[in-house]
Backbone as XML, in Angstrom:
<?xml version="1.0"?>
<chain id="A" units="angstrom">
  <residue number="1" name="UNK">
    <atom name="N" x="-0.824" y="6.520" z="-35.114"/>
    <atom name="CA" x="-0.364" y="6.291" z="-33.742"/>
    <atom name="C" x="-1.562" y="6.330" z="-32.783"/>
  </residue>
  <residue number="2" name="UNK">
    <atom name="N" x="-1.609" y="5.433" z="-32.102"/>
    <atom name="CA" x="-2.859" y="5.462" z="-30.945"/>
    <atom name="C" x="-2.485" y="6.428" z="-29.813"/>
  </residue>
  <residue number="3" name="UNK">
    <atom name="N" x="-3.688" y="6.431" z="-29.616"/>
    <atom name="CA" x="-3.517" y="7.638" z="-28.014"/>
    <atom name="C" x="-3.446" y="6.906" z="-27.085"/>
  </residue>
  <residue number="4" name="UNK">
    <atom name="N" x="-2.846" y="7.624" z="-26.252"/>
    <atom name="CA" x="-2.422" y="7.035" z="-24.959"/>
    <atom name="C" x="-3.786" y="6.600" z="-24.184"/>
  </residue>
  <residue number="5" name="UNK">
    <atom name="N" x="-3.848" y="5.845" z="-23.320"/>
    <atom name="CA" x="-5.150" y="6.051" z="-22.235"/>
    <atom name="C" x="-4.870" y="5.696" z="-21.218"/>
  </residue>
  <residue number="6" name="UNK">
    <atom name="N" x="-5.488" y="6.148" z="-20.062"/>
    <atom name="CA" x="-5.223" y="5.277" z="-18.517"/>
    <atom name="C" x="-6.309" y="4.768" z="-18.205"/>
  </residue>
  <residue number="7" name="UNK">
    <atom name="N" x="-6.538" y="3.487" z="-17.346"/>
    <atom name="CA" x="-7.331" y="2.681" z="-16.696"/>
    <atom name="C" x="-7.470" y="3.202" z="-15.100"/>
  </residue>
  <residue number="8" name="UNK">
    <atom name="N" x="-8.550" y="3.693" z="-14.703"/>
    <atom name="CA" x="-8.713" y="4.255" z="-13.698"/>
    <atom name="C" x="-9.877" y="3.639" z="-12.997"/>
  </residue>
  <residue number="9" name="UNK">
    <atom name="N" x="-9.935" y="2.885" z="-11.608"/>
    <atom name="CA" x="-10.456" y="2.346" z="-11.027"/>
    <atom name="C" x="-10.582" y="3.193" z="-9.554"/>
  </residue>
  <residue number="10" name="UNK">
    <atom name="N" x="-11.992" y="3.158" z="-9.421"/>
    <atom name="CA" x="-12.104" y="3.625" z="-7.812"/>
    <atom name="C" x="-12.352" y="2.785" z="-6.782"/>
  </residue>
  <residue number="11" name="UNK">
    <atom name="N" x="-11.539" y="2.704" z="-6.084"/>
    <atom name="CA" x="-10.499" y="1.606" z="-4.859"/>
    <atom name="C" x="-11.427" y="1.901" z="-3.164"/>
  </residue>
  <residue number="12" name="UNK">
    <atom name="N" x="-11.628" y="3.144" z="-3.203"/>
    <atom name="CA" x="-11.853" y="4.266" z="-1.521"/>
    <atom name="C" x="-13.199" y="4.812" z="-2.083"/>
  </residue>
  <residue number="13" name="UNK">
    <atom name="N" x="-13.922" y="4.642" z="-1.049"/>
    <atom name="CA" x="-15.042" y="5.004" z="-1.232"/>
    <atom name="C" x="-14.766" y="6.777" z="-0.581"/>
  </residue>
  <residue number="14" name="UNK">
    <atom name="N" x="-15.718" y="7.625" z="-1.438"/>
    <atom name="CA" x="-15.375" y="9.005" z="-1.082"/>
    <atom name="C" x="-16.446" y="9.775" z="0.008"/>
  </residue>
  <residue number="15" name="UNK">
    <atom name="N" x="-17.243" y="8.491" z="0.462"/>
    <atom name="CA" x="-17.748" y="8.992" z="1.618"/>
    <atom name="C" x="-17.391" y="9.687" z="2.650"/>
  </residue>
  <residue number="16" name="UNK">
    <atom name="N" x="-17.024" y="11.250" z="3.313"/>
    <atom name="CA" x="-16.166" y="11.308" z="4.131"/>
    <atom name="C" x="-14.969" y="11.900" z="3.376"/>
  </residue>
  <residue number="17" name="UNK">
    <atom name="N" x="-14.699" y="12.151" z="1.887"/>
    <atom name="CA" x="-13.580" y="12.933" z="1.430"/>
    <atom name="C" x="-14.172" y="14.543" z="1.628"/>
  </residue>
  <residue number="18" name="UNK">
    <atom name="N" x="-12.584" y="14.743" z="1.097"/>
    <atom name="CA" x="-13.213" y="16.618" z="0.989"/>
    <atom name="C" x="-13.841" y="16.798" z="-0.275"/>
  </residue>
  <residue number="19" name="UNK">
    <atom name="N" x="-14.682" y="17.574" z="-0.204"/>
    <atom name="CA" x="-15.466" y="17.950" z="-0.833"/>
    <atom name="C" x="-15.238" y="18.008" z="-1.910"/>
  </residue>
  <residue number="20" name="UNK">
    <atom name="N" x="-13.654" y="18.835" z="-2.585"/>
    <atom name="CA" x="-13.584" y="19.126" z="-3.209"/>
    <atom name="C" x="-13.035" y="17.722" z="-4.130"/>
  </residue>
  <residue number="21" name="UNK">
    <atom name="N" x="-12.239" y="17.086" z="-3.874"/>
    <atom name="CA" x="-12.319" y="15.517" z="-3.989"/>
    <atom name="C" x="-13.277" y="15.013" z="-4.663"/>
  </residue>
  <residue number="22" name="UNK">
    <atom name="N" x="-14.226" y="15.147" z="-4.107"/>
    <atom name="CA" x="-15.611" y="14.410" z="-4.173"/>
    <atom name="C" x="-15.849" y="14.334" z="-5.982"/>
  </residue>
  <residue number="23" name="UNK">
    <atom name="N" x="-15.400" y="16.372" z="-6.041"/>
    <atom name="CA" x="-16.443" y="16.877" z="-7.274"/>
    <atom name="C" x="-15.080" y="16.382" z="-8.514"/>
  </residue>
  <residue number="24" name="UNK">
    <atom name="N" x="-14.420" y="15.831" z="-8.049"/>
    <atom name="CA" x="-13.056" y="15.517" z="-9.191"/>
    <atom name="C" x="-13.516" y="14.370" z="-9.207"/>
  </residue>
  <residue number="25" name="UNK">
    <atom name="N" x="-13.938" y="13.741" z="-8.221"/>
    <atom name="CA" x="-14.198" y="11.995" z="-8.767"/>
    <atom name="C" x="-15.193" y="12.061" z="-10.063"/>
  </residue>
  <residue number="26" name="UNK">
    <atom name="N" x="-16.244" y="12.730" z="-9.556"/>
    <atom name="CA" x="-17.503" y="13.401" z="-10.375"/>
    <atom name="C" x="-17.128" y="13.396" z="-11.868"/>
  </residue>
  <residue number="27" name="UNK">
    <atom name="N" x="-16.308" y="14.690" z="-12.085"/>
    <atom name="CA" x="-15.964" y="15.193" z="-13.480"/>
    <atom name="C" x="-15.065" y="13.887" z="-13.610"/>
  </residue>
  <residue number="28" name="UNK">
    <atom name="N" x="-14.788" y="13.137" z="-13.176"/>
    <atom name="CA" x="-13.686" y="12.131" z="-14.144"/>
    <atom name="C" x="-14.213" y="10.731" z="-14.667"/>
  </residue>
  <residue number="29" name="UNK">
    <atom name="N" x="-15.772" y="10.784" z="-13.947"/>
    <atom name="CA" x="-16.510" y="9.829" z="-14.299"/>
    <atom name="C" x="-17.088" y="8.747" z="-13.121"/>
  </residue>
  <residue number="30" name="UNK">
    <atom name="N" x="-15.972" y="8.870" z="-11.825"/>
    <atom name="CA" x="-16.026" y="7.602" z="-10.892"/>
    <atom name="C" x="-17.349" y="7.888" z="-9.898"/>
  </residue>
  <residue number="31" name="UNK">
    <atom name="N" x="-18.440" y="7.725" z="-10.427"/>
    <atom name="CA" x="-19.188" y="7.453" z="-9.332"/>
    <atom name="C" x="-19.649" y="6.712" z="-8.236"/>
  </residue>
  <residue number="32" name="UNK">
    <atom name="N" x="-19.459" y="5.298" z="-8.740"/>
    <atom name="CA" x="-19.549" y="4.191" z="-7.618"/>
    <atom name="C" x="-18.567" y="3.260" z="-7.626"/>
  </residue>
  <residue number="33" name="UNK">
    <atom name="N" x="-18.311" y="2.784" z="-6.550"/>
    <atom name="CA" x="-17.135" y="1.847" z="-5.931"/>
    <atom name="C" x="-17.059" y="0.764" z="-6.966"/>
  </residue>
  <residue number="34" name="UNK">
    <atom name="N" x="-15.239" y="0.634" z="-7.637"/>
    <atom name="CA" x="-14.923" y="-0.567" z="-8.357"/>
    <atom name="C" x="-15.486" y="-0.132" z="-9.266"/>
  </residue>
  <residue number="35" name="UNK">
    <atom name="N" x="-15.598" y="0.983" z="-10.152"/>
    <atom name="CA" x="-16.369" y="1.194" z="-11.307"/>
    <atom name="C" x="-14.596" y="1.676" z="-12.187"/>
  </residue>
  <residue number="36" name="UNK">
    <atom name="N" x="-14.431" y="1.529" z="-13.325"/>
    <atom name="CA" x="-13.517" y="1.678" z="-14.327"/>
    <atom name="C" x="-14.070" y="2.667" z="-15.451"/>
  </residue>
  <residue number="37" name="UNK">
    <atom name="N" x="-13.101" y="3.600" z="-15.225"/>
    <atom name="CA" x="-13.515" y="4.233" z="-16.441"/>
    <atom name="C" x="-11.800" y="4.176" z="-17.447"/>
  </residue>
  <residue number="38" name="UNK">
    <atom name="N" x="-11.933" y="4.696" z="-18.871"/>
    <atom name="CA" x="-10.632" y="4.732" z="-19.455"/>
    <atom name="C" x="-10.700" y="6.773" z="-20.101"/>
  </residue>
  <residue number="39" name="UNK">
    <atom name="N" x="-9.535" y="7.111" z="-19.480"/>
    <atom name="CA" x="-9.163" y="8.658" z="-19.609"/>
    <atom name="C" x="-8.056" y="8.522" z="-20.280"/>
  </residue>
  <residue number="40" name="UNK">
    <atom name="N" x="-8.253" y="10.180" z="-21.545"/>
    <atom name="CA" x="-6.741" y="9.981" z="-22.184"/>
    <atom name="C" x="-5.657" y="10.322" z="-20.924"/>
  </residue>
  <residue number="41" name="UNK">
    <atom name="N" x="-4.017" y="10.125" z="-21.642"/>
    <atom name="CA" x="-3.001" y="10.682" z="-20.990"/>
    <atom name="C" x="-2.650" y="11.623" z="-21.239"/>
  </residue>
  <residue number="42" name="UNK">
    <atom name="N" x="-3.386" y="12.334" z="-20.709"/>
    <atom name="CA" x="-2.746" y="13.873" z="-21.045"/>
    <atom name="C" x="-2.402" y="14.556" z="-19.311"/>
  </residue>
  <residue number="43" name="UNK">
    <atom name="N" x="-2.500" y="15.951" z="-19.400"/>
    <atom name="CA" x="-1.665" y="16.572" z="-18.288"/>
    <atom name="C" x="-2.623" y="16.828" z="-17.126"/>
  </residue>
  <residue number="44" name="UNK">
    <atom name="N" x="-4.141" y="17.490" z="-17.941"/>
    <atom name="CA" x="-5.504" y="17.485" z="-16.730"/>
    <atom name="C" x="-5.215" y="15.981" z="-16.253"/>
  </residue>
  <residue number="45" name="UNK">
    <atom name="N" x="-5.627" y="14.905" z="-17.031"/>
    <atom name="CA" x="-5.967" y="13.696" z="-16.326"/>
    <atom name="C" x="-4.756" y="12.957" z="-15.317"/>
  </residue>
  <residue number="46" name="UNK">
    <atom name="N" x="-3.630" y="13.508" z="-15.608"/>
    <atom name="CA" x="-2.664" y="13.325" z="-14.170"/>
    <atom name="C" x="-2.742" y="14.389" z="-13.417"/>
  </residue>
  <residue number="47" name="UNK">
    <atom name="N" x="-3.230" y="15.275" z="-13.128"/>
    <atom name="CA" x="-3.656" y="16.389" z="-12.369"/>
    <atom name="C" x="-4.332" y="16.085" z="-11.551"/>
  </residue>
  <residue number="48" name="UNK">
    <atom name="N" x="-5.672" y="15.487" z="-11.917"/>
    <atom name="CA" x="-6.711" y="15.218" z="-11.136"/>
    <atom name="C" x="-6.317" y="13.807" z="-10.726"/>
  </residue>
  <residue number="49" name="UNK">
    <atom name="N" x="-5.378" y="12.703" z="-11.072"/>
    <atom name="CA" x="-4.817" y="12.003" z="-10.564"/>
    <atom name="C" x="-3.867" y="11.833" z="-9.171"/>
  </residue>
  <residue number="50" name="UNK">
    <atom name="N" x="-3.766" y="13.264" z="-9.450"/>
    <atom name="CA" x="-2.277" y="13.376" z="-8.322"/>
    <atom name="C" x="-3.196" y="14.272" z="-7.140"/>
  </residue>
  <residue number="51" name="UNK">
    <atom name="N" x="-4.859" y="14.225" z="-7.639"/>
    <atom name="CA" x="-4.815" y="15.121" z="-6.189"/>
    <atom name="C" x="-6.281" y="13.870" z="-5.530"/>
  </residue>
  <residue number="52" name="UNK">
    <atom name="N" x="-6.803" y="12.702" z="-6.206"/>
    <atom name="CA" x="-7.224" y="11.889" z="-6.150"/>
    <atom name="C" x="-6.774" y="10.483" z="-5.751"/>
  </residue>
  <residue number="53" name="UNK">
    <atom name="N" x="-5.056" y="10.772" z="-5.978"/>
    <atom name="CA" x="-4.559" y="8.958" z="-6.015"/>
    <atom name="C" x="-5.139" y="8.320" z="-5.484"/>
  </residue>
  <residue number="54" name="UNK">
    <atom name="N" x="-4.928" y="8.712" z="-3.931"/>
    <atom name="CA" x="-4.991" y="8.083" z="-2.848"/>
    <atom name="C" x="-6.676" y="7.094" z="-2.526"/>
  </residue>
  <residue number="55" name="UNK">
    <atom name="N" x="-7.116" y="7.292" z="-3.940"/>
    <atom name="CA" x="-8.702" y="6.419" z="-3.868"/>
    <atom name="C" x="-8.730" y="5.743" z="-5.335"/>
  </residue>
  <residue number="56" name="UNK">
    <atom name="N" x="-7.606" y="6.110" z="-6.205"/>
    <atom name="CA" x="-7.529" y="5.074" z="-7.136"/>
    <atom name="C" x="-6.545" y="4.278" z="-7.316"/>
  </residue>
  <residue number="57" name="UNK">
    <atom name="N" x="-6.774" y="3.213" z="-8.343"/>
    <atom name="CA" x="-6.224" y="2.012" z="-8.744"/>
    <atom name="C" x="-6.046" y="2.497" z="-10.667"/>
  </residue>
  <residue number="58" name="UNK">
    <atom name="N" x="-4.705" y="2.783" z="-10.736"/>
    <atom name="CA" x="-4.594" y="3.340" z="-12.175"/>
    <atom name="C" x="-3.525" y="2.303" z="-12.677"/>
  </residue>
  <residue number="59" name="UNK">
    <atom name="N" x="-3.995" y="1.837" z="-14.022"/>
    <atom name="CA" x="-3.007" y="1.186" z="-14.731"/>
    <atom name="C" x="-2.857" y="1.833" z="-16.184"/>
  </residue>
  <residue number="60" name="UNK">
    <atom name="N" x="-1.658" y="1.650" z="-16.991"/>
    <atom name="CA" x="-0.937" y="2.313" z="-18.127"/>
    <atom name="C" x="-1.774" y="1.833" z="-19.128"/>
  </residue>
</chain>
């Protein structure tokens, strides 16, 4: 059975986010604008999803 993964795109530039924001883009890989990374589906990576949305572009 394959693992799940999500497609995670950064949409908002985090110039100007909170800080703490910032350091979640960091650990999840998104450093520069329109960059894609692929994260499993697990429970951290909707975590840091749900406190990030609002600057990504996530597909299934």
């Amino acid at each position: 059975m394959a693992e799940k993964t999500l497609k995670i795109t950064l949409v908002k530039s985090p110039i100007g986010a909170v800080p703490k924001h910032k350091k979640t883009l960091e650990a999840m890989g998104l450093t520069k604008m329109h960059k894609t990374v692929t994260l499993k589906d697990n429970a951290s990576t909707r975590g840091q999803i749900q406190q990030v949305g609002y600057m990504l572009k996530v597909e299934e």
